[in-house]
N, CA, C and O atoms as CSV, one atom per row, in Angstrom:
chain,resi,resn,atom,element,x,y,z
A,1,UNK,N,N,-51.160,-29.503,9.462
A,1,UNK,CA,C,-49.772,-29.463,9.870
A,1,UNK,C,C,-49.081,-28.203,9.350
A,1,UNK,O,O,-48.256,-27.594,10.032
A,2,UNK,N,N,-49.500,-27.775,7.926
A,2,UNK,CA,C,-48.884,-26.771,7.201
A,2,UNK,C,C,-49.060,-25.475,8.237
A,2,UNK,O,O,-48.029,-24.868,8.530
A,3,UNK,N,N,-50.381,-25.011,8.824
A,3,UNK,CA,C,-50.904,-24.000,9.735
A,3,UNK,C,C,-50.181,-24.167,11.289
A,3,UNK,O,O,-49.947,-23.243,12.067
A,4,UNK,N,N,-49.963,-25.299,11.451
A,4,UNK,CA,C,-49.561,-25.927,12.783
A,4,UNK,C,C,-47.652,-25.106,12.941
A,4,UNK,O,O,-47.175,-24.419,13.845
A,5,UNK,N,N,-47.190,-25.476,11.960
A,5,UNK,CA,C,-45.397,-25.074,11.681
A,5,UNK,C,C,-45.497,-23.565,11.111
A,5,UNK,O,O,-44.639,-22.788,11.531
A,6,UNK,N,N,-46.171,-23.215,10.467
A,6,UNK,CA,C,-46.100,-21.742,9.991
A,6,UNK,C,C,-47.036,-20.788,11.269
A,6,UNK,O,O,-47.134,-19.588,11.009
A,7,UNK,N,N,-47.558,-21.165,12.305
A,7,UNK,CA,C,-48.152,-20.595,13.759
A,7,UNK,C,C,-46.798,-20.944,14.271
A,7,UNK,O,O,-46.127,-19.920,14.399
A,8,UNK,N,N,-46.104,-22.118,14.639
A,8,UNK,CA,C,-45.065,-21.499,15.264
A,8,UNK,C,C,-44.124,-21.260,14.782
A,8,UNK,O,O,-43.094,-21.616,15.353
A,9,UNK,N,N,-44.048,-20.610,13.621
A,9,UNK,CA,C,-42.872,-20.425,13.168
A,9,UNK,C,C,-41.618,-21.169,12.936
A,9,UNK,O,O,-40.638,-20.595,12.463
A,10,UNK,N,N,-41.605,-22.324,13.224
A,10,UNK,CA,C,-40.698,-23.546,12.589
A,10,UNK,C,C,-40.643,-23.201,10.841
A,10,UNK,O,O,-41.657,-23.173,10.143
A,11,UNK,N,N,-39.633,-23.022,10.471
A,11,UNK,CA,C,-39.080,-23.052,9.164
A,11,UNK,C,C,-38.460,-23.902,8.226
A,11,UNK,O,O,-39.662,-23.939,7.966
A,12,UNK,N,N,-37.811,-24.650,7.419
A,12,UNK,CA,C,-36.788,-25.231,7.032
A,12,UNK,C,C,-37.537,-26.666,6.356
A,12,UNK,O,O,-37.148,-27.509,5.548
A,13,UNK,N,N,-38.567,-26.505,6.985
A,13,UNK,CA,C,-38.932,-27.852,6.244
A,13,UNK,C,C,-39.739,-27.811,4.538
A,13,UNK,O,O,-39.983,-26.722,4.018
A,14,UNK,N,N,-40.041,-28.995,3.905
A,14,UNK,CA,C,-40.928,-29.166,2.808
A,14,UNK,C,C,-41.898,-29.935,3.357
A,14,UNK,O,O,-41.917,-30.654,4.356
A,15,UNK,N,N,-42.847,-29.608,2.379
A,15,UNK,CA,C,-44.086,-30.630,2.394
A,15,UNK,C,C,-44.389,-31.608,0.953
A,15,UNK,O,O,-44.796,-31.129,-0.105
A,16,UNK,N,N,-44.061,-33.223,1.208
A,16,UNK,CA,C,-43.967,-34.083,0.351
A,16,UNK,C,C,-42.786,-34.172,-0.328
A,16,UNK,O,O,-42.974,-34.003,-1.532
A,17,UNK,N,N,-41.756,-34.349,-0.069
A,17,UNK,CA,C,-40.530,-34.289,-0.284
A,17,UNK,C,C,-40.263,-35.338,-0.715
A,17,UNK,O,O,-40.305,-36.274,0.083
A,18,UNK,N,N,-39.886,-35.617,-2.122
A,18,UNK,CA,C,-39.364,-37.139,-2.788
A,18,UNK,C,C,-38.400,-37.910,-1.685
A,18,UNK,O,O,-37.941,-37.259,-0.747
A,19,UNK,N,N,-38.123,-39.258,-1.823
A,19,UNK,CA,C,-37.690,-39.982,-1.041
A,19,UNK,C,C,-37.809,-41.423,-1.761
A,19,UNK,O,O,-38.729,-42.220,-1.576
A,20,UNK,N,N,-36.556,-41.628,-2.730
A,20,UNK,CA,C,-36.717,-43.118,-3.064
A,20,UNK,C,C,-37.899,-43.074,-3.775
A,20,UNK,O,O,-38.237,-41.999,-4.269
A,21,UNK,N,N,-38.578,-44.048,-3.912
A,21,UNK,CA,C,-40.379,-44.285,-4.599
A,21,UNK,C,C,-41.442,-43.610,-3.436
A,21,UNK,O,O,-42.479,-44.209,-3.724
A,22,UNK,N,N,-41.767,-42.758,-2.350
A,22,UNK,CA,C,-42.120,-42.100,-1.511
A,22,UNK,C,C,-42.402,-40.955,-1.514
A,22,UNK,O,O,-42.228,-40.282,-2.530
A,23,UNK,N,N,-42.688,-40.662,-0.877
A,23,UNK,CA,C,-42.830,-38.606,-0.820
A,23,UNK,C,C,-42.794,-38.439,1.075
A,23,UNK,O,O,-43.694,-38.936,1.751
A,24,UNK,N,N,-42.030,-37.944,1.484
A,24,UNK,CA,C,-41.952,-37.482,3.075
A,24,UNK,C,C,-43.357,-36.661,3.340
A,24,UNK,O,O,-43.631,-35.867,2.440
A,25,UNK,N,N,-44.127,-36.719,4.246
A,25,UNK,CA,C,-45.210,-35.906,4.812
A,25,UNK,C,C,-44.856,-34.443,4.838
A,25,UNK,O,O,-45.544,-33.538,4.367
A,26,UNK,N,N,-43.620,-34.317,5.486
A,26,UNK,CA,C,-43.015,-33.055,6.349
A,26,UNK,C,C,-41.531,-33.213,6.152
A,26,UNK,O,O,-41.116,-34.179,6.791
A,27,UNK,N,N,-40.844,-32.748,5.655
A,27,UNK,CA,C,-39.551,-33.193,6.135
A,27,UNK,C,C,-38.838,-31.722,5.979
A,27,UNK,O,O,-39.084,-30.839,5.157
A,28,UNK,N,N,-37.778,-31.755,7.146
A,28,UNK,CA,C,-36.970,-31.127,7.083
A,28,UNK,C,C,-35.442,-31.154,6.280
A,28,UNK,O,O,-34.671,-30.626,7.081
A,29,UNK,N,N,-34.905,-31.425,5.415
A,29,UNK,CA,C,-33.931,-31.896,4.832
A,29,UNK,C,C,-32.383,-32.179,5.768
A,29,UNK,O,O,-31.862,-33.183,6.254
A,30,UNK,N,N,-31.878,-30.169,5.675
A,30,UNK,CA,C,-31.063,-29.914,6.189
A,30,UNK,C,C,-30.663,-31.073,7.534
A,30,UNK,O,O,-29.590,-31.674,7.603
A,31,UNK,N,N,-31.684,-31.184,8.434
A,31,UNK,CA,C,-31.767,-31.735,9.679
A,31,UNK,C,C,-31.853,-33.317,9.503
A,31,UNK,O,O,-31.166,-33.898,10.343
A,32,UNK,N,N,-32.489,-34.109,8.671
A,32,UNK,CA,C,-32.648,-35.064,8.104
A,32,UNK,C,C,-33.863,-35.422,9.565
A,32,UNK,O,O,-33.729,-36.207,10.503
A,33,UNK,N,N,-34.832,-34.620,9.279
A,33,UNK,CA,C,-35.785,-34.794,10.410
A,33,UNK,C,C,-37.072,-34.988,9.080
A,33,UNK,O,O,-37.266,-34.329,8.059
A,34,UNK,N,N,-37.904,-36.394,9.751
A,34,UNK,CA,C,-39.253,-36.632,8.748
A,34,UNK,C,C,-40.096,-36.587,9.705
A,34,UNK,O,O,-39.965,-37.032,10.846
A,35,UNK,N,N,-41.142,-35.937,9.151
A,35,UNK,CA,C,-42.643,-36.221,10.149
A,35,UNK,C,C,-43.505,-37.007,8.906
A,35,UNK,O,O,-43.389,-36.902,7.685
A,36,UNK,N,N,-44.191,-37.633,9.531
A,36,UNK,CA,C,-45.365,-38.456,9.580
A,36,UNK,C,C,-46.600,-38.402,10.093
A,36,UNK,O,O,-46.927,-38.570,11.268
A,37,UNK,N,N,-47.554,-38.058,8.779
A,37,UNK,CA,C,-48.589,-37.684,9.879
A,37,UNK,C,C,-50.168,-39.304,9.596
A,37,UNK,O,O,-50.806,-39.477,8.558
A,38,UNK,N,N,-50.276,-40.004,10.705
A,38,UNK,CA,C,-50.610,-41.077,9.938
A,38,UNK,C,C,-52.533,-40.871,10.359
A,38,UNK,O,O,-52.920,-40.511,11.471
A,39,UNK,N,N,-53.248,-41.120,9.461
A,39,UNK,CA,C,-54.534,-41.207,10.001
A,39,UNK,C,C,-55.286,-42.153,9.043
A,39,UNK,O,O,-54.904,-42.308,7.883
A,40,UNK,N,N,-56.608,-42.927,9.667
A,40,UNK,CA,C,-57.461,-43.576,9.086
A,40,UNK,C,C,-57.945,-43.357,8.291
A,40,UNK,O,O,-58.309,-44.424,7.799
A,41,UNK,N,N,-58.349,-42.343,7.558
A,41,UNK,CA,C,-58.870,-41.898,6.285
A,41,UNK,C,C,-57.459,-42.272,5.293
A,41,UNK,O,O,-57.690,-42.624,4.137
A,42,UNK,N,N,-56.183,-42.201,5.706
A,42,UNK,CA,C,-55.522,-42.283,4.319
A,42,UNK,C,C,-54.811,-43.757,4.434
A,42,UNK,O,O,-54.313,-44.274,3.434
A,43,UNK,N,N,-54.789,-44.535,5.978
A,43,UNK,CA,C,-54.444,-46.002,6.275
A,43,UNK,C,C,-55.766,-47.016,6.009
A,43,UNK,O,O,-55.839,-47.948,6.810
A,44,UNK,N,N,-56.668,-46.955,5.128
A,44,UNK,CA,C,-57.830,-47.671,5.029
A,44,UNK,C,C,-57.743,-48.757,4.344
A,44,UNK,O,O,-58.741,-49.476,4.315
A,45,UNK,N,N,-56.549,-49.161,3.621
A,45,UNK,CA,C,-56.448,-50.179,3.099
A,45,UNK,C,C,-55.058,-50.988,3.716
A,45,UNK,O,O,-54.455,-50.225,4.470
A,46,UNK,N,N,-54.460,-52.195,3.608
A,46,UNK,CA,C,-53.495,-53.047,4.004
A,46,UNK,C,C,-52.329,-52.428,2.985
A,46,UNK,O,O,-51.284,-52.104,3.548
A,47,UNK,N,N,-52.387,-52.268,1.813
A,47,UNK,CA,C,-51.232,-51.991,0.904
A,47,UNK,C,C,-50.398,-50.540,1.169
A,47,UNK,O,O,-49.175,-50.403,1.180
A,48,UNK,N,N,-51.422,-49.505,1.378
A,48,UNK,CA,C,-51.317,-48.169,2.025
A,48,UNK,C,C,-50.182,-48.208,3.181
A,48,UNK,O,O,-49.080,-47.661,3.150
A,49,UNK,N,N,-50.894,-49.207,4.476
A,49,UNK,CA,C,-50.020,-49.303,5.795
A,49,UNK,C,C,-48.849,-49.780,5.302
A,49,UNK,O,O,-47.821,-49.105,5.333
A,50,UNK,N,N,-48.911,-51.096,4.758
A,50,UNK,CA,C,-47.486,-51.622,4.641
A,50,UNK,C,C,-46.300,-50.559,4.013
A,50,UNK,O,O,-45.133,-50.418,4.379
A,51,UNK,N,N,-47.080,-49.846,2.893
A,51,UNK,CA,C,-46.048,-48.739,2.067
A,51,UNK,C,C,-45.479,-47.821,3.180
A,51,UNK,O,O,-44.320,-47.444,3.007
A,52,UNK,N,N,-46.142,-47.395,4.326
A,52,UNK,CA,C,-45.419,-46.707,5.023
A,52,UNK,C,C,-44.834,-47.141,6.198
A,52,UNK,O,O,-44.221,-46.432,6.997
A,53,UNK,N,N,-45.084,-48.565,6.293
A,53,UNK,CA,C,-44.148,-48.815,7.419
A,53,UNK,C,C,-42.685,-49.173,6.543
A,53,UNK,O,O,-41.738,-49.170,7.329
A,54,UNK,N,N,-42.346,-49.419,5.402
A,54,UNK,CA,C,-41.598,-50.061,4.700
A,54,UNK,C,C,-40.571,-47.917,4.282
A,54,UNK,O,O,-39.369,-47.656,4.323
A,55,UNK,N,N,-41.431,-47.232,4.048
A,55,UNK,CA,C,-40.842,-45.835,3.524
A,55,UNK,C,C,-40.528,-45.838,5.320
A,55,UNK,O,O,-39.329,-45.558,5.312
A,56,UNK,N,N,-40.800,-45.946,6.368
A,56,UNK,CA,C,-40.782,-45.612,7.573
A,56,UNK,C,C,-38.907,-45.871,7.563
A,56,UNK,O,O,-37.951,-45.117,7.752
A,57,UNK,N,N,-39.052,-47.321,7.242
A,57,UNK,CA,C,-37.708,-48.178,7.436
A,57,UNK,C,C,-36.672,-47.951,6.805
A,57,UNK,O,O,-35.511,-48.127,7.173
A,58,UNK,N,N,-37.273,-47.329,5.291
A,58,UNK,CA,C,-35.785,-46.487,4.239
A,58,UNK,C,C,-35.587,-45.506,5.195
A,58,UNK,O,O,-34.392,-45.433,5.483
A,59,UNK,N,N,-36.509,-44.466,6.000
A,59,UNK,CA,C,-36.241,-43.583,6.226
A,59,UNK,C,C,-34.761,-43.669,7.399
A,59,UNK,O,O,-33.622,-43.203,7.375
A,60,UNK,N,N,-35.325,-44.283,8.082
A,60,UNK,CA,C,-34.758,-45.092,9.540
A,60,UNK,C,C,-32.763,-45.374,8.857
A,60,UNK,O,O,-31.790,-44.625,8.946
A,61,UNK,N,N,-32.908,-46.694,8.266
A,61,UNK,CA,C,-31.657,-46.704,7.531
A,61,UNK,C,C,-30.856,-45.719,7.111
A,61,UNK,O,O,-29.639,-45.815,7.270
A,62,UNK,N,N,-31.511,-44.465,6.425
A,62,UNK,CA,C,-30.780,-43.681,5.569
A,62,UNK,C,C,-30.508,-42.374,6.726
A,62,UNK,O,O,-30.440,-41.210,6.332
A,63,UNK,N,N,-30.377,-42.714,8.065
A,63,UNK,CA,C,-29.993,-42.412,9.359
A,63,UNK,C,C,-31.007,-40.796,9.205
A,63,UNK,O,O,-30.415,-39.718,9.257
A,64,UNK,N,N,-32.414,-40.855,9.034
A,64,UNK,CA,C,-33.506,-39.810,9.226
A,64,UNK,C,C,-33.785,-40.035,10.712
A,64,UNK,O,O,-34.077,-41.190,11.020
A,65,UNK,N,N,-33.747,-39.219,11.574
A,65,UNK,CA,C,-34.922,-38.767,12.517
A,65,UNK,C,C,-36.236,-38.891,11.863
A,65,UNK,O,O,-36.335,-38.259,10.811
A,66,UNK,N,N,-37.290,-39.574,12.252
A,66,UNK,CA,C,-38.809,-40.403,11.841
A,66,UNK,C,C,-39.151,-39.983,13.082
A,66,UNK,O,O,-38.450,-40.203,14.070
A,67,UNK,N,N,-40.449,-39.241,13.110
A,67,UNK,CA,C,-41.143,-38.883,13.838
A,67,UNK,C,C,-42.681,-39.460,13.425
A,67,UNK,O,O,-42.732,-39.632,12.207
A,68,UNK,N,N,-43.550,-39.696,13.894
A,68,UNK,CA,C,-45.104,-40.301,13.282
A,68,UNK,C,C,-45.918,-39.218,14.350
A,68,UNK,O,O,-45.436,-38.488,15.216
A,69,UNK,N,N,-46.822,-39.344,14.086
A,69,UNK,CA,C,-47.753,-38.126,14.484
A,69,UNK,C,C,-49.334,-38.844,14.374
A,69,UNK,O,O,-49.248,-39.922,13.786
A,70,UNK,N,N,-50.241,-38.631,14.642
A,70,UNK,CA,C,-51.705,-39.209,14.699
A,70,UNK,C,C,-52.956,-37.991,14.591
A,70,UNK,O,O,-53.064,-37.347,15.635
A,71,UNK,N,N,-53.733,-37.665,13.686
A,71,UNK,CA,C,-54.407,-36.754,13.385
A,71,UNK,C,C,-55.188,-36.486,14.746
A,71,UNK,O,O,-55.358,-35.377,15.253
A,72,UNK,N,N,-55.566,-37.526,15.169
A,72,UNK,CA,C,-56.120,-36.674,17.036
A,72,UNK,C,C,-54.740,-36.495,17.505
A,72,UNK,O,O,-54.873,-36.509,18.729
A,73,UNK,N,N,-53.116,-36.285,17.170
A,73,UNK,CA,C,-52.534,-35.383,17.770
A,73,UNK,C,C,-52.077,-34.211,17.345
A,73,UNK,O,O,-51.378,-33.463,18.029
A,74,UNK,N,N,-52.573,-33.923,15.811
A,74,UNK,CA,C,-52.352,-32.414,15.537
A,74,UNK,C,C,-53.874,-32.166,16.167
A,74,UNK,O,O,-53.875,-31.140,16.847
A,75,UNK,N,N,-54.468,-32.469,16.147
A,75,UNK,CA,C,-55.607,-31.520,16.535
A,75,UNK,C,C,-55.868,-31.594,18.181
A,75,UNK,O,O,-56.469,-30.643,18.680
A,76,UNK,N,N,-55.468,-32.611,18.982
A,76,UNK,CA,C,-55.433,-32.217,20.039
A,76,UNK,C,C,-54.776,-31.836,21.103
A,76,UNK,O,O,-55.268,-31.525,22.187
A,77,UNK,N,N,-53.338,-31.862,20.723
A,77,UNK,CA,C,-51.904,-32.273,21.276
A,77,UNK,C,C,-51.205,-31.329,20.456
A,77,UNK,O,O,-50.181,-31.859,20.024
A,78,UNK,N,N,-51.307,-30.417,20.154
A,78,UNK,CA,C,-50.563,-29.284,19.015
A,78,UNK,C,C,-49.126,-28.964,19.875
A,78,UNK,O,O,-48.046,-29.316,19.400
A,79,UNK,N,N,-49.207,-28.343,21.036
A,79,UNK,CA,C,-47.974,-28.257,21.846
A,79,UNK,C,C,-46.910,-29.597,22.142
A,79,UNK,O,O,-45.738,-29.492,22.502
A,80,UNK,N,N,-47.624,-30.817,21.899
A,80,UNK,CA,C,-46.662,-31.757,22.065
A,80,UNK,C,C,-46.027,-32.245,20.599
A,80,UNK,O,O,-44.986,-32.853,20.351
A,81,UNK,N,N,-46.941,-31.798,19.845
A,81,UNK,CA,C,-46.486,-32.477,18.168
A,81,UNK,C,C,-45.223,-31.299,18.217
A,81,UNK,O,O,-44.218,-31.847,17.767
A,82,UNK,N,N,-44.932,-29.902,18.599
A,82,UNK,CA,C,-44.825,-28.596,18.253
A,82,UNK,C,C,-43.129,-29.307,19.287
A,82,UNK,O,O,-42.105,-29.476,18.625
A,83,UNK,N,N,-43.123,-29.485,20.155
A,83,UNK,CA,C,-42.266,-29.832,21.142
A,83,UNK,C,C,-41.603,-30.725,20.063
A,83,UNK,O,O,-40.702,-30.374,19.301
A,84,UNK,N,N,-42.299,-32.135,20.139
A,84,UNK,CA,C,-41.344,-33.309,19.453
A,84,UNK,C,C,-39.999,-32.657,18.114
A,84,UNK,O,O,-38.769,-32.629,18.067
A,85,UNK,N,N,-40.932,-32.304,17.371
A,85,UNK,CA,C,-40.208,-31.786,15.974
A,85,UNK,C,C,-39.029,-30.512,16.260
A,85,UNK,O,O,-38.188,-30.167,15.429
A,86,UNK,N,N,-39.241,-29.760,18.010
A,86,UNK,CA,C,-38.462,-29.175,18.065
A,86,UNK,C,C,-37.174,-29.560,18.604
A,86,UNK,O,O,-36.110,-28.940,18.571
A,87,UNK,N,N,-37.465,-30.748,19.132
A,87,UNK,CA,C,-36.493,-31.757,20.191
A,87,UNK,C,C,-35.823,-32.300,19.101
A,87,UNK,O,O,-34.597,-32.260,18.993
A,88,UNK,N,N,-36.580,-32.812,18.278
A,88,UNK,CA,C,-35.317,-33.224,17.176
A,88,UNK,C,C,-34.759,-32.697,16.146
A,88,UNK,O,O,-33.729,-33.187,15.682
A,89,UNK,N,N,-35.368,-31.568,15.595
A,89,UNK,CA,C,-34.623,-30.522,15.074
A,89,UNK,C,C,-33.103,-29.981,16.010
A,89,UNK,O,O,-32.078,-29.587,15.453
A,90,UNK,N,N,-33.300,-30.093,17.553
A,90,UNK,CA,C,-32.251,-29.264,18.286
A,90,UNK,C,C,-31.223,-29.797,18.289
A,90,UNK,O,O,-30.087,-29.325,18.332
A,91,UNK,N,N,-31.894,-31.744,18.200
A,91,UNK,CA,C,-30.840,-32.508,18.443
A,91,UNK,C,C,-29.859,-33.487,17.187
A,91,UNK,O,O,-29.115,-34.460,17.310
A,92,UNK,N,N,-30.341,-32.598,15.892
A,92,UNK,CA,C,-30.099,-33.701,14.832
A,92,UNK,C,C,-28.529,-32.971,14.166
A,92,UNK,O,O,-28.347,-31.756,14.085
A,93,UNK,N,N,-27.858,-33.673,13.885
A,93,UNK,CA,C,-26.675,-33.873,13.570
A,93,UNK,C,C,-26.675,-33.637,11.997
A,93,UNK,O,O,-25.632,-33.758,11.355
C-alpha cells in the first residue's frame, strides 16, 4: 500500500496511526479518511476479525470515512483501490 500511494502520489496520510486501543492501517487524518487493508494471513484467527470489525465501528462513530480494501485488491485492482481513497479524500469534510 505504502508503494501503491507514494506511485501515485497521494500524500497526507500515516501509516498505523493510533486510534483509541487500535492503530489505523492508512489513515489520512486531516480528511478523517481510514483505509483498511484486510487479508487472511493477518484475519486467521476469530479474536483478530472481531478487533477489527469493532475498531471498524469506533471508526464509523467518530464520523471517519472507513474504507476496507482486500490484498487481491491492492495487487490486482490498484486503479480502483487508487480511485476509492481519491473519491473520498475529494469528498470528506
Amino acid at each position: 500500500m505504502i508503494t501503491l500511494l507514494r506511485g501515485a502520489g497521494i500524500t497526507g496520510w500515516q501509516h498505523g496511526l493510533p486510534f483509541g486501543r487500535w492503530e489505523i492501517d492508512f489513515a489520512f487524518p486531516a480528511a478523517k479518511v481510514a483505509v483498511e487493508v484486510d487479508g487472511w494471513a493477518w484475519h486467521m484467527d476469530v479474536e483478530r476479525f472481531r478487533a477489527d470489525r469493532h475498531k471498524g465501528n469506533a471508526l464509523v462513530r467518530a464520523k471517519w470515512d472507513l474504507l476496507r480494501f482486500t490484498w487481491h485488491d491492492l495487487t490486482t485492482r490498484p486503479d480502483y483501490v487508487l480511485g476509492e481513497i481519491r473519491a473520498a479524500l475529494a469528498t470528506s469534510s
